[in-house]
KEROTOR-237675 format. One record per residue (C-alpha): residue number from 1; residue in one letter; y, x, z. Coordinates in Angstrom, 3 decimals. Layout:
timi->NUM, keba->a, py->Y, px->X, pz->Z
...
//
This chain:
timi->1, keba->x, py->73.032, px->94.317, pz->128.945
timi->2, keba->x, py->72.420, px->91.176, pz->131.129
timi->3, keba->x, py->74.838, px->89.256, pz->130.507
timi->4, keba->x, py->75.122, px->87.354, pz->133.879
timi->5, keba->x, py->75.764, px->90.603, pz->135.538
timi->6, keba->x, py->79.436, px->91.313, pz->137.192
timi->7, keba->x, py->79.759, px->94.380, pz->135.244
timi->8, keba->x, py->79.178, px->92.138, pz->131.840
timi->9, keba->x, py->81.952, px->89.358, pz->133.243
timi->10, keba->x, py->84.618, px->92.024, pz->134.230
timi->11, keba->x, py->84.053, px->93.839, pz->130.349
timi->12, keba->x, py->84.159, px->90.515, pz->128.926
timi->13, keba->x, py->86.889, px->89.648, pz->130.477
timi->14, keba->x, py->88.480, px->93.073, pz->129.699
timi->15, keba->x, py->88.028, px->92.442, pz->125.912
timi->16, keba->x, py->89.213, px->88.830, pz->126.199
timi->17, keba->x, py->92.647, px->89.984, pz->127.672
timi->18, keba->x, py->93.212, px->92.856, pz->124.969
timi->19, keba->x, py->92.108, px->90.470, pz->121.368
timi->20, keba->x, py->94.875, px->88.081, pz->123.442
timi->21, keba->x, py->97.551, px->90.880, pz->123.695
timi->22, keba->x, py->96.571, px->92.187, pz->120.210
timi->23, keba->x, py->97.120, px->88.220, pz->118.698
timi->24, keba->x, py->100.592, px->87.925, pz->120.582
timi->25, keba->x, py->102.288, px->91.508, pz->119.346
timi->26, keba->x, py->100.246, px->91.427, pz->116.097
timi->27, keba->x, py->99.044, px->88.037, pz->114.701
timi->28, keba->x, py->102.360, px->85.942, pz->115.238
timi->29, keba->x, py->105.001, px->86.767, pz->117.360
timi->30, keba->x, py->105.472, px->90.380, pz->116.349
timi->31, keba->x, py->103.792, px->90.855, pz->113.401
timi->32, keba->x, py->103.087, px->94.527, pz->111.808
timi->33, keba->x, py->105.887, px->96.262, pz->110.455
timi->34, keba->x, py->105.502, px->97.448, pz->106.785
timi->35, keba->x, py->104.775, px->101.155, pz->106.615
timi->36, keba->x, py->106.459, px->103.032, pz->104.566
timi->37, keba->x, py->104.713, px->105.097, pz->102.262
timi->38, keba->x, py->105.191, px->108.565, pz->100.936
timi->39, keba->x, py->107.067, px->108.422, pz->97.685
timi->40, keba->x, py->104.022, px->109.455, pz->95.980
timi->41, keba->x, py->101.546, px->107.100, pz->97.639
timi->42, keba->x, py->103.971, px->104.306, pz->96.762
timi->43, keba->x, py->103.673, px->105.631, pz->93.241
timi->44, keba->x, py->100.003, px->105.713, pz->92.901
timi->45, keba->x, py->99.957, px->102.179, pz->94.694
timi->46, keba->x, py->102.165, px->100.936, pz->92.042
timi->47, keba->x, py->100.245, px->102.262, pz->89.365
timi->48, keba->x, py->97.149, px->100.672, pz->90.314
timi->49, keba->x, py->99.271, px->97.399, pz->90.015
timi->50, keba->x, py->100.298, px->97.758, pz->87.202
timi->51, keba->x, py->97.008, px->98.801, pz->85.346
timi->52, keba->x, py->94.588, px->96.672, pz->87.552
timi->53, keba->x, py->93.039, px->94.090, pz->85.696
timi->54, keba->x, py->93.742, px->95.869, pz->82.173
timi->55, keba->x, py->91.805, px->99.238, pz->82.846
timi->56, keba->x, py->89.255, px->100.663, pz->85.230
timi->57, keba->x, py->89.614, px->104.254, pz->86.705
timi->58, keba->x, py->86.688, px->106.231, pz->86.715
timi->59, keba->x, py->85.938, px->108.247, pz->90.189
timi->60, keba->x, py->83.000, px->109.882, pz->91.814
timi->61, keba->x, py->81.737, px->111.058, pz->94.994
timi->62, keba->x, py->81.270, px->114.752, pz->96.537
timi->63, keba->x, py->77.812, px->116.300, pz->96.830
timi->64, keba->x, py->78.027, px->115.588, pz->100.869
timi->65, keba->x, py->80.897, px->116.888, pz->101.845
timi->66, keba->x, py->83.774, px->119.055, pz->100.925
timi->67, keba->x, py->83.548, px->119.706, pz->96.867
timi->68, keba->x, py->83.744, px->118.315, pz->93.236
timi->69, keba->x, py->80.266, px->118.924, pz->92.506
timi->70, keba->x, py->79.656, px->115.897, pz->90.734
timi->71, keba->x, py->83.241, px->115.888, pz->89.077
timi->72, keba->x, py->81.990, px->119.184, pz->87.507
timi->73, keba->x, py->78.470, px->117.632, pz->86.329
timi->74, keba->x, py->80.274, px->114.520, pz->84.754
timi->75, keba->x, py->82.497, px->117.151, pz->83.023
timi->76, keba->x, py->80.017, px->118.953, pz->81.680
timi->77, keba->x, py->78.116, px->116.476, pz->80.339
timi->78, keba->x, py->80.659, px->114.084, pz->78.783
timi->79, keba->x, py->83.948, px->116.434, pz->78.407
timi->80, keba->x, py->85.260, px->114.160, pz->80.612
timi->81, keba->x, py->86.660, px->114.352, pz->84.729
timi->82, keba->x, py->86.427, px->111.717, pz->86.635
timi->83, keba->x, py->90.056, px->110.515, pz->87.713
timi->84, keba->x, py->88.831, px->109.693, pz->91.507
timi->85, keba->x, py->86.853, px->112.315, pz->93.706
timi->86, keba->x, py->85.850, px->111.379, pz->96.728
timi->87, keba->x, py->85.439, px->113.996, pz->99.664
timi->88, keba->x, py->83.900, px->113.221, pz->102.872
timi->89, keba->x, py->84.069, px->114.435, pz->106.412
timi->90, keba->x, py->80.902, px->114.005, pz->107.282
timi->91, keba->x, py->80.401, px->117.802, pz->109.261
timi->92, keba->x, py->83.529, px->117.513, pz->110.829
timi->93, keba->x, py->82.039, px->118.171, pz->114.020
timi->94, keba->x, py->80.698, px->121.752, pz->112.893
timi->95, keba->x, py->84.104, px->122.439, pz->111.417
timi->96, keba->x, py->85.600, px->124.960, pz->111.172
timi->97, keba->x, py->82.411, px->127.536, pz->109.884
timi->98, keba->x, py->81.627, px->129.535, pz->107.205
timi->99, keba->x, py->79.581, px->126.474, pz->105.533
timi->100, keba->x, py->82.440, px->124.263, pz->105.889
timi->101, keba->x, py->85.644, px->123.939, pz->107.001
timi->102, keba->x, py->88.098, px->120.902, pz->106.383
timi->103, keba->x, py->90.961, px->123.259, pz->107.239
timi->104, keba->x, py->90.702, px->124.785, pz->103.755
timi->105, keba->x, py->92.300, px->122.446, pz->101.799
timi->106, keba->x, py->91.941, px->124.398, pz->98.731
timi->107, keba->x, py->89.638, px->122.608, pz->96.582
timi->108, keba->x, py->91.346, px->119.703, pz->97.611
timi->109, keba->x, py->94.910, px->120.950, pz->96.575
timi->110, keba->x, py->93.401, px->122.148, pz->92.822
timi->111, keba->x, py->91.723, px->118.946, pz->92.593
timi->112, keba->x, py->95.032, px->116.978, pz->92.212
timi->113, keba->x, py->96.922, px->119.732, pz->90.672
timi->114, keba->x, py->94.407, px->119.075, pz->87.862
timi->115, keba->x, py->96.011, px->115.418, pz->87.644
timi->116, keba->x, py->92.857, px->113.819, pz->89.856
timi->117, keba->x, py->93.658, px->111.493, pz->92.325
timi->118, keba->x, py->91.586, px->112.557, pz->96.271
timi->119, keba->x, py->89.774, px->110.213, pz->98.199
timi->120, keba->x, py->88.173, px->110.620, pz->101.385
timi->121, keba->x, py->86.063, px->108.879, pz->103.504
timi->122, keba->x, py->84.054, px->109.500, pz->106.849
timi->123, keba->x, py->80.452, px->109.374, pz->107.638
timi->124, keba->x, py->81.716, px->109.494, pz->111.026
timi->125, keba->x, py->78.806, px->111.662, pz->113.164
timi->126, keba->x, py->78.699, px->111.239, pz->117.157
timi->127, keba->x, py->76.039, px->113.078, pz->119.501
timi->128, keba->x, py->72.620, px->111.721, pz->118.762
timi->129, keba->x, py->70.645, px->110.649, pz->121.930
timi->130, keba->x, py->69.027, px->114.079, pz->122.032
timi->131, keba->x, py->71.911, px->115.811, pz->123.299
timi->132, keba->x, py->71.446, px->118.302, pz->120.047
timi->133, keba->x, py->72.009, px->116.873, pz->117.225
timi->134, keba->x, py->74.270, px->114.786, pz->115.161
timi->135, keba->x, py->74.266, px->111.434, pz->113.960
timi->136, keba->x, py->76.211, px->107.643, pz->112.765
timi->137, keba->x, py->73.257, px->105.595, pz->112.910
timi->138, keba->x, py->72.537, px->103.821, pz->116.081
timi->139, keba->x, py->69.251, px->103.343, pz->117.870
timi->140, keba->x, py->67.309, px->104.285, pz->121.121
timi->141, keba->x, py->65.631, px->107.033, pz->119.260
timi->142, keba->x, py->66.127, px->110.406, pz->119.884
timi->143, keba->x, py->68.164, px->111.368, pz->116.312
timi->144, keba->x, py->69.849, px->108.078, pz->116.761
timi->145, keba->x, py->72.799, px->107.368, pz->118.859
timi->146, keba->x, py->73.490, px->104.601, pz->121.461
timi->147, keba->x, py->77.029, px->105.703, pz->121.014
timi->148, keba->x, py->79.400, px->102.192, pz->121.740
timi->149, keba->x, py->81.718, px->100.790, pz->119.796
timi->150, keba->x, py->83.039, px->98.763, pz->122.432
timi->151, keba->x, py->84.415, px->101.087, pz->124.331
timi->152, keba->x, py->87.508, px->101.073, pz->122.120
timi->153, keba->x, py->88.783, px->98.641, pz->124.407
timi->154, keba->x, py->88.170, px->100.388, pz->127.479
timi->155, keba->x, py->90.603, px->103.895, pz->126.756
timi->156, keba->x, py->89.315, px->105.624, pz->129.963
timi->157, keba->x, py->85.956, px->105.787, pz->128.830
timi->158, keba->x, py->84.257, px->108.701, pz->127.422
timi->159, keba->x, py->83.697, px->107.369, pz->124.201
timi->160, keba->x, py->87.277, px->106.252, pz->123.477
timi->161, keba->x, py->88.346, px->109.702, pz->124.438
timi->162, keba->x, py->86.259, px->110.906, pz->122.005
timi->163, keba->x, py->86.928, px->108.745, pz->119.232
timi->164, keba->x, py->90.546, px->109.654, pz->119.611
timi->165, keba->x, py->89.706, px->113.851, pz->119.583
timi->166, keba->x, py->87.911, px->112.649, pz->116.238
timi->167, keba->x, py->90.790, px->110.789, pz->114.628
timi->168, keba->x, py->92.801, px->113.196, pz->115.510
timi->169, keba->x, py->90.513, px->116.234, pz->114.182
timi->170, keba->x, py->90.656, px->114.568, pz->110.315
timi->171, keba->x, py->94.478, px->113.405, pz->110.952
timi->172, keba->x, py->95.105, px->117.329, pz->111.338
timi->173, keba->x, py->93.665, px->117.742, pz->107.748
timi->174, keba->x, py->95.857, px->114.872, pz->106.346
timi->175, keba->x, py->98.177, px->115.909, pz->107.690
timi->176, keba->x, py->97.777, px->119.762, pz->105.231
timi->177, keba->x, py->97.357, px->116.952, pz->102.441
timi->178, keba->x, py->100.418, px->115.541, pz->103.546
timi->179, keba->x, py->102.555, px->118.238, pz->103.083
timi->180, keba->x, py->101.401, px->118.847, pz->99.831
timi->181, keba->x, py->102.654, px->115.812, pz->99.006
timi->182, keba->x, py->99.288, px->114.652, pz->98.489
timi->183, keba->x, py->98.490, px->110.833, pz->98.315
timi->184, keba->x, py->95.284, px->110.230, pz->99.688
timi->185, keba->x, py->93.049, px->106.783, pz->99.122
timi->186, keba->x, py->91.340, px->106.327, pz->102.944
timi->187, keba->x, py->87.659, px->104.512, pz->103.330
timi->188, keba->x, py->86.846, px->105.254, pz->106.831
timi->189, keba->x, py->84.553, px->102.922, pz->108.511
timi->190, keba->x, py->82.624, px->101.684, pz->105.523
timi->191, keba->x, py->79.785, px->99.172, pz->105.180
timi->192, keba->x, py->80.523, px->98.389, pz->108.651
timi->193, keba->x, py->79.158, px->94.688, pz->108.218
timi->194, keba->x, py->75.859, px->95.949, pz->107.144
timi->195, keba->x, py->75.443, px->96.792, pz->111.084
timi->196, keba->x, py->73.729, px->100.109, pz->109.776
timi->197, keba->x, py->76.407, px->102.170, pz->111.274
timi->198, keba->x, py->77.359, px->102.489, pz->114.618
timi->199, keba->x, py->80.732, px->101.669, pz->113.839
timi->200, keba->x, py->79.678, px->98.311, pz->113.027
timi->201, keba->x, py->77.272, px->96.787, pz->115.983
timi->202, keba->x, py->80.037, px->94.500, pz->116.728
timi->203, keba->x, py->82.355, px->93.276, pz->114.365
timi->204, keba->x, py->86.003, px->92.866, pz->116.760
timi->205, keba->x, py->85.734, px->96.401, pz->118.291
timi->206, keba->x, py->84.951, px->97.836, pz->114.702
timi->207, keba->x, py->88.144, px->95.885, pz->114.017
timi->208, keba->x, py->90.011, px->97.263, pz->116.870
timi->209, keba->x, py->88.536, px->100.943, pz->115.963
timi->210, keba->x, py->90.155, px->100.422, pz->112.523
timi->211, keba->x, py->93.344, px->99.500, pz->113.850
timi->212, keba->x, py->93.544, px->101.846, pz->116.642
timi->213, keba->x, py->93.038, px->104.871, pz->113.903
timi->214, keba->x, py->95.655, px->102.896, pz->112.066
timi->215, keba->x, py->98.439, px->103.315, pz->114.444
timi->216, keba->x, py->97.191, px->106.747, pz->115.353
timi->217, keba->x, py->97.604, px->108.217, pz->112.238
timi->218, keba->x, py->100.444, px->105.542, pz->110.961
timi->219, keba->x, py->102.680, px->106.088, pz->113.519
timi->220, keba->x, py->101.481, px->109.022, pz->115.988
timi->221, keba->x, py->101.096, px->111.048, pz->113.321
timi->222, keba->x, py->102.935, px->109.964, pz->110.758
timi->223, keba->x, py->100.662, px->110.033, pz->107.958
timi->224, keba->x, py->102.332, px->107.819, pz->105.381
timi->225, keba->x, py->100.125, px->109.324, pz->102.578
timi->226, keba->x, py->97.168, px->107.119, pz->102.891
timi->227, keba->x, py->96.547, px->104.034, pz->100.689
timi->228, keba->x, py->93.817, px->102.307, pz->103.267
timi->229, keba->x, py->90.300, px->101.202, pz->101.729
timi->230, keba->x, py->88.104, px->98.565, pz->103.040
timi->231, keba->x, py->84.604, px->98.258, pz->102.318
timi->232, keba->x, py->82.849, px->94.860, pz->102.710
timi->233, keba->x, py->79.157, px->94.922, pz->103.476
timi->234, keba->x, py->76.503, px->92.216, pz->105.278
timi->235, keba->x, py->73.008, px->92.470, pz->107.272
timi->236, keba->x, py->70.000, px->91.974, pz->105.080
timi->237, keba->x, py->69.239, px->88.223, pz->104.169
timi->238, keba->x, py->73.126, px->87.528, pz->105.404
timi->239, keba->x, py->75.538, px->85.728, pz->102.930
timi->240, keba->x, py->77.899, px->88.438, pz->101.468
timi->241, keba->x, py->80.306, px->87.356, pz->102.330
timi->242, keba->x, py->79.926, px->87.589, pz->105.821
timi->243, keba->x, py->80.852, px->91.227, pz->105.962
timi->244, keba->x, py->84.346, px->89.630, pz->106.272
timi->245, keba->x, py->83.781, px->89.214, pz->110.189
timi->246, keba->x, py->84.293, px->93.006, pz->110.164
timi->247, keba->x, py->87.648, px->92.844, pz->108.272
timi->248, keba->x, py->90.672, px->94.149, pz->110.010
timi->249, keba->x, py->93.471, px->92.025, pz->108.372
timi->250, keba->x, py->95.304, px->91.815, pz->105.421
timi->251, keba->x, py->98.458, px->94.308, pz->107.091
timi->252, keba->x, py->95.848, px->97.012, pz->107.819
timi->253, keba->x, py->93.942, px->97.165, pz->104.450
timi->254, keba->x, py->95.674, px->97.995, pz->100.787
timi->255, keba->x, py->91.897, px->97.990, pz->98.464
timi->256, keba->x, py->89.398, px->96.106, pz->99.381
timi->257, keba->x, py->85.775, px->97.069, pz->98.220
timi->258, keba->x, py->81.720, px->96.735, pz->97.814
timi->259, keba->x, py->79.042, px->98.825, pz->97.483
timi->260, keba->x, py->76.217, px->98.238, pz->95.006
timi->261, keba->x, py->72.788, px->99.462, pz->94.046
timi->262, keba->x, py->70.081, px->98.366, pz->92.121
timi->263, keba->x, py->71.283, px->95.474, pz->90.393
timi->264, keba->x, py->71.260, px->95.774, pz->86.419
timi->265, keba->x, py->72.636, px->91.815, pz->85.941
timi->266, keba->x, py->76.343, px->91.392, pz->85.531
timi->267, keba->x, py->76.501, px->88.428, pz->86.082
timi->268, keba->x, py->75.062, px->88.430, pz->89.396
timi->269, keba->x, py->77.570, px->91.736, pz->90.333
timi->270, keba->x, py->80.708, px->89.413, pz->89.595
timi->271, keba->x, py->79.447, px->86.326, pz->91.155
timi->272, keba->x, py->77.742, px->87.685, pz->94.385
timi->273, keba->x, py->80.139, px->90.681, pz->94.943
timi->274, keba->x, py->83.766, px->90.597, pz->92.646
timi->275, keba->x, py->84.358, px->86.972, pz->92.926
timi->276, keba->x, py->83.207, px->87.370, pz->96.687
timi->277, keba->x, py->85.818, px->89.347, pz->97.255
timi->278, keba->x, py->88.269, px->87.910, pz->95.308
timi->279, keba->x, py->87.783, px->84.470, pz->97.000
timi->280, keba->x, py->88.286, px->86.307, pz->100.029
timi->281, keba->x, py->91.224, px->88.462, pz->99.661
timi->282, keba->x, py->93.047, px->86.877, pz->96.579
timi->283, keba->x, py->95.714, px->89.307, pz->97.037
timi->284, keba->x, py->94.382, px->92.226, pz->97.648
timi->285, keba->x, py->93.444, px->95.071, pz->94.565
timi->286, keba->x, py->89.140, px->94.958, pz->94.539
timi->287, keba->x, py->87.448, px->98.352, pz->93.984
timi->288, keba->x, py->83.638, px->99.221, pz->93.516
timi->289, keba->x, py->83.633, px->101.354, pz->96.133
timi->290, keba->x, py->80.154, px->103.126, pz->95.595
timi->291, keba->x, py->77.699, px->102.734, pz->93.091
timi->292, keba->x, py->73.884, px->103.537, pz->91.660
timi->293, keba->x, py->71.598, px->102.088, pz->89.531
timi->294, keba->x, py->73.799, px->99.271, pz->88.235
timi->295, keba->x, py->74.876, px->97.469, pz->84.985
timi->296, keba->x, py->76.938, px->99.500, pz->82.694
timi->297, keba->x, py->80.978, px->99.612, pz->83.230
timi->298, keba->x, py->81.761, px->98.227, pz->79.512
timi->299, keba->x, py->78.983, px->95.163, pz->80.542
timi->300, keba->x, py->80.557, px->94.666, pz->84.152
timi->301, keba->x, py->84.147, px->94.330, pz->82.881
timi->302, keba->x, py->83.194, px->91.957, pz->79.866
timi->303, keba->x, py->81.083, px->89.964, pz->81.886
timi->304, keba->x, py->84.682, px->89.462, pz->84.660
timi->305, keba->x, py->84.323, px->92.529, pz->86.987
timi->306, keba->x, py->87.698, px->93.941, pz->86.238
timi->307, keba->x, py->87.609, px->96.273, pz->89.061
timi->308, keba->x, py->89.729, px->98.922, pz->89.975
timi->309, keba->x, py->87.770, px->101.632, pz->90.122
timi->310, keba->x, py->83.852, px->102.556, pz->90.367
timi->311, keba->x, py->82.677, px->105.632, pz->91.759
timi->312, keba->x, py->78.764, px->106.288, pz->92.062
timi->313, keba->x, py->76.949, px->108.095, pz->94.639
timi->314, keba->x, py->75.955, px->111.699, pz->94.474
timi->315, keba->x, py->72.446, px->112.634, pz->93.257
timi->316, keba->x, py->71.894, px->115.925, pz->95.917
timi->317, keba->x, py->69.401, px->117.505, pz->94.002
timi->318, keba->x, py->70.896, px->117.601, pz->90.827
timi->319, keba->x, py->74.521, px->118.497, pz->91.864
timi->320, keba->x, py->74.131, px->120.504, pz->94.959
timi->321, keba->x, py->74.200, px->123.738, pz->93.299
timi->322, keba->x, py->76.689, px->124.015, pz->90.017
timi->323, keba->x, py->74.806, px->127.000, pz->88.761
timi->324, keba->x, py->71.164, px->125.729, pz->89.201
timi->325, keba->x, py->68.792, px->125.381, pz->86.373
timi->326, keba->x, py->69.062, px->120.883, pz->87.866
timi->327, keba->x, py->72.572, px->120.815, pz->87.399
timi->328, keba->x, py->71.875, px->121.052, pz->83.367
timi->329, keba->x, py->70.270, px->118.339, pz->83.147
timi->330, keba->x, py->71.218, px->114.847, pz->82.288
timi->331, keba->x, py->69.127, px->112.718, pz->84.451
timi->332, keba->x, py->70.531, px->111.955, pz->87.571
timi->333, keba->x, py->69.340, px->109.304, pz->90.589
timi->334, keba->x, py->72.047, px->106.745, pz->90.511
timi->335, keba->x, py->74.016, px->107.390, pz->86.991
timi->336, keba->x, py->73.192, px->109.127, pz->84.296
timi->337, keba->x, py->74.807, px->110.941, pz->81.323
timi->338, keba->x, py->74.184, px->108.921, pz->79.018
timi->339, keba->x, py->76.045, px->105.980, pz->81.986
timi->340, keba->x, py->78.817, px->108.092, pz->81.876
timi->341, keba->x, py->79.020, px->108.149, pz->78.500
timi->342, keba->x, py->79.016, px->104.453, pz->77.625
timi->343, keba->x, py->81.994, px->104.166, pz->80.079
timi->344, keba->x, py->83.432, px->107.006, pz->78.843
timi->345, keba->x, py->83.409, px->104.751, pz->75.398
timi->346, keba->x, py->85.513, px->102.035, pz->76.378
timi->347, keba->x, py->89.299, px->102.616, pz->76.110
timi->348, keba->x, py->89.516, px->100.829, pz->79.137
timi->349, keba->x, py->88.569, px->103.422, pz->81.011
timi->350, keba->x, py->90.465, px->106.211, pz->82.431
timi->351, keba->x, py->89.356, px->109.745, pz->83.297
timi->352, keba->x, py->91.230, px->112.008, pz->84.647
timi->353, keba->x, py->93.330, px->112.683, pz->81.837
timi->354, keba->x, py->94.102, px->109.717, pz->80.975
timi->355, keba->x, py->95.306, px->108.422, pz->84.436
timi->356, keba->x, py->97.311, px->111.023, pz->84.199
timi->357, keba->x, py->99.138, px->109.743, pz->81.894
timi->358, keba->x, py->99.240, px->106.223, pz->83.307
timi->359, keba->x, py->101.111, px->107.334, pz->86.392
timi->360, keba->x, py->103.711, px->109.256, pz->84.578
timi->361, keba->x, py->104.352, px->106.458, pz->82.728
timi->362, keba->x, py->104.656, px->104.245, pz->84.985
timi->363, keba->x, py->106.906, px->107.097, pz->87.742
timi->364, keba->x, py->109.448, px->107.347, pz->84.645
timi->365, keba->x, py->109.343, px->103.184, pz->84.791
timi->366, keba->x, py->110.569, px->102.761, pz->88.347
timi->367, keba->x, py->113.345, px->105.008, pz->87.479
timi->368, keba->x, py->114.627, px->103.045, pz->84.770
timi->369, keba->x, py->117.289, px->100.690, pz->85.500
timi->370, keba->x, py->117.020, px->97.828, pz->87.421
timi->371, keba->x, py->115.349, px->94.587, pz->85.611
timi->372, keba->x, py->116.479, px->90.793, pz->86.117
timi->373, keba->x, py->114.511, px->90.107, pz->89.365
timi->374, keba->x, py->112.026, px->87.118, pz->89.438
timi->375, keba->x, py->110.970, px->86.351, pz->92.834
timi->376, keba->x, py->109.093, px->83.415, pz->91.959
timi->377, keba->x, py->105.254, px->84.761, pz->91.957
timi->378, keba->x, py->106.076, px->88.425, pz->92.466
timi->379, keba->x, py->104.133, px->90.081, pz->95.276
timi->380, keba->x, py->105.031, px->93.292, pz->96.630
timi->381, keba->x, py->102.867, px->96.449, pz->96.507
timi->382, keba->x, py->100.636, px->95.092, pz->99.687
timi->383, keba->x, py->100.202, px->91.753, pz->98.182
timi->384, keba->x, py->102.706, px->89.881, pz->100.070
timi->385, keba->x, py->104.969, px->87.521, pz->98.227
timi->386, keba->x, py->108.204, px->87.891, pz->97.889
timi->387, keba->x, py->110.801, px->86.663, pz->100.809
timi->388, keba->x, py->114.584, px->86.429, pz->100.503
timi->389, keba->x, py->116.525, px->89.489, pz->101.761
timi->390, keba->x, py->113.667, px->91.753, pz->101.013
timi->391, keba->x, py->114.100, px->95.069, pz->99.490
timi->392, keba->x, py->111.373, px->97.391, pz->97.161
timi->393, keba->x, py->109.353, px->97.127, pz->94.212
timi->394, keba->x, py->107.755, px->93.846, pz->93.563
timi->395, keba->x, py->104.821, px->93.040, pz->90.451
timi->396, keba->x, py->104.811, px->89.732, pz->88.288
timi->397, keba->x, py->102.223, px->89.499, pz->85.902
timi->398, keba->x, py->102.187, px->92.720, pz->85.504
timi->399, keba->x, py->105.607, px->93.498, pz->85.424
timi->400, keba->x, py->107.904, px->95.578, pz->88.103
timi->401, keba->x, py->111.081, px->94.441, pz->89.311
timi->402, keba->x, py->113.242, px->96.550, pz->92.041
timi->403, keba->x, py->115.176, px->94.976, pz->94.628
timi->404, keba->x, py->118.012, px->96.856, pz->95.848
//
């Protein structure tokens, strides 16, 4: 785009007027409302509280799309679930058919009957440049997309119309998860810094994108299930932390989170990535979001990456199909059984099982009569400290207090 053309002017200009609108009713004058959360989200939020620091949940992510494939293959070759699976709605635009639909909910619904806690995330696919096929990574080629991001600000365009139909395809399965009383931890929009995705060619419409899906499903739909995941990522050769240009703000995000492959030194995972973060977003809880190919748990958390949870990346061949001949081994691309098993080890911890546990523990807590409330240092469950007059469930070192 030239950018001394009238057309450029008139959409800069555009996008200038809405980031001013969106700093008067958000940033200052009318800043966003705390949600209110499903009483089980709110439960599961407080749980992580209380544990974070102290022990480490185990997850993992589906084969794809819409299963516990790797859940199963951990299982089978440590006795152990993961606590955390991760689905993703990566086909959503071929759904509903008789390879997937995100309709069915079953698998879903089993998964946390079984004590798991679900986690989706979106590989978010637009019309490649072909006209045919399917795609999130951007380009001029004909499997890419020149899909733009920037139309978020400009809601009679095609693209936000169709971003909208999107967010409102997945809210409709949330929405099933929702009634089940489901909680549900929400990554959409990942890795956006890494400029990989299209979602992320420019960093304040990615930012409006996150906090237009927000408000749809927050308060259109009324979705008060999700506990909202960031995921921090930068170009190639850019400092890490400069994924934090694509951050949304501290009212839109609950977890914040990296990604990391292929690094086997501790100490360079906690001072390039967990202490990145940390730094960053002091009061937010800090997650490995994905994982492959990395130190151990038990040598991460000694060495200061207390995370709150890890989940590794699927290995296709070996988990696509349960019943294969692949799926008994114990080699796997990104972490192996014997991986699992070392974190597995640790007390620390916590499969499925034993998060279980942990959240009935801490449910039968709240209940328990009100403590002596100490509002000096307490922070509620989004990491804002305590103000007089406020009312919920507040942490100090450790510790939950109720306001009534």
């Amino acid at each position: 785009m030239n950018p001394s053309s009238d057309s450029f002017r008139r959409q800069s200009l555009q996008r200038f007027m809405h980031i001013l609108l969106m700093l008067f009713f958000v940033g200052g004058i009318s800043a966003q409302e705390p949600r209110q959360l499903s009483a089980e989200a709110e439960a599961l939020l407080q749980c992580f509280h209380e544990i974070y620091g102290e022990k480490i949940i185990s997850g993992c992510t589906a084969n794809v799309n819409w299963n516990i494939n790797e859940a199963k293959w951990v299982y089978q070759h440590t006795g152990k679930w993961p606590a955390i699976n991760f689905f993703d709605f990566i086909h959503l635009p071929f759904s509903p058919a008789n390879w997937i639909d995100y309709t069915n909910i079953t698998e879903v619904v089993n998964w946390h009957k079984g004590g798991g806690i679900v986690g989706c995330m979106w590989h978010w696919n637009v019309p490649a440049n072909n006209g045919q096929d399917w795609t999130c990574t951007p380009g001029t080629g004909e499997n890419q997309t020149s899909f733009d991001v920037r139309k978020i600000f400009e809601p009679e365009s095609d693209e936000y119309k169709q971003m909208i139909k999107d967010i409102d395809k997945v809210a409709s399965t949330l929405k099933k998860l929702k009634q089940r009383k489901i909680p549900v931890l929400w990554r959409p929009l990942h890795e956006a810094g890494g400029r990989w995705f299209w979602w992320g060619l420019d960093a304040d419409a990615c930012n409006e994108l996150w906090r237009v899906m927000y408000d749809r499903f927050t308060n259109h739909h009324g979705l008060n299930n999700l506990i909202w995941v960031w995921t921090s990522a930068a170009e190639w050769n850019k400092p890490y932390s400069d994924g934090y240009k694509w951050y949304p703000g501290d009212d839109y995000v609950d977890i914040v989170g990296i990604d990391i492959y292929n690094e086997s030194n501790a100490s360079t995972i906690r001072t390039k990535c967990f202490n990145m973060l940390k730094k960053n977003s002091p009061d937010k809880l800090i997650a490995l979001t994905e994982c492959g190919s990395l130190a151990k748990i038990g040598t991460q958390w000694r060495g200061g990456s207390k995370w709150l949870y890890f989940a590794p990346w699927y290995d296709y061949e070996r988990t696509n199909k349960p019943d294969s001949e692949a799926f008994q081994s114990t080699d796997h691309t990104h972490c192996n059984a014997d991986w699992w098993k070392d974190a597995f080890s640790n007390d620390y911890v916590l499969s499925r099982e034993d998060f279980k546990r942990e959240l009935q523990t801490s449910i039968k807590a709240v209940r328990a009569p009100e403590q002596t409330f100490a509002p000096s240092g307490s922070y509620d469950l989004f990491g804002r400290p305590w103000a007089e007059g406020q009312r919920g469930i507040y942490i100090k070192n450790g510790k939950k207090y109720i306001r009534k």
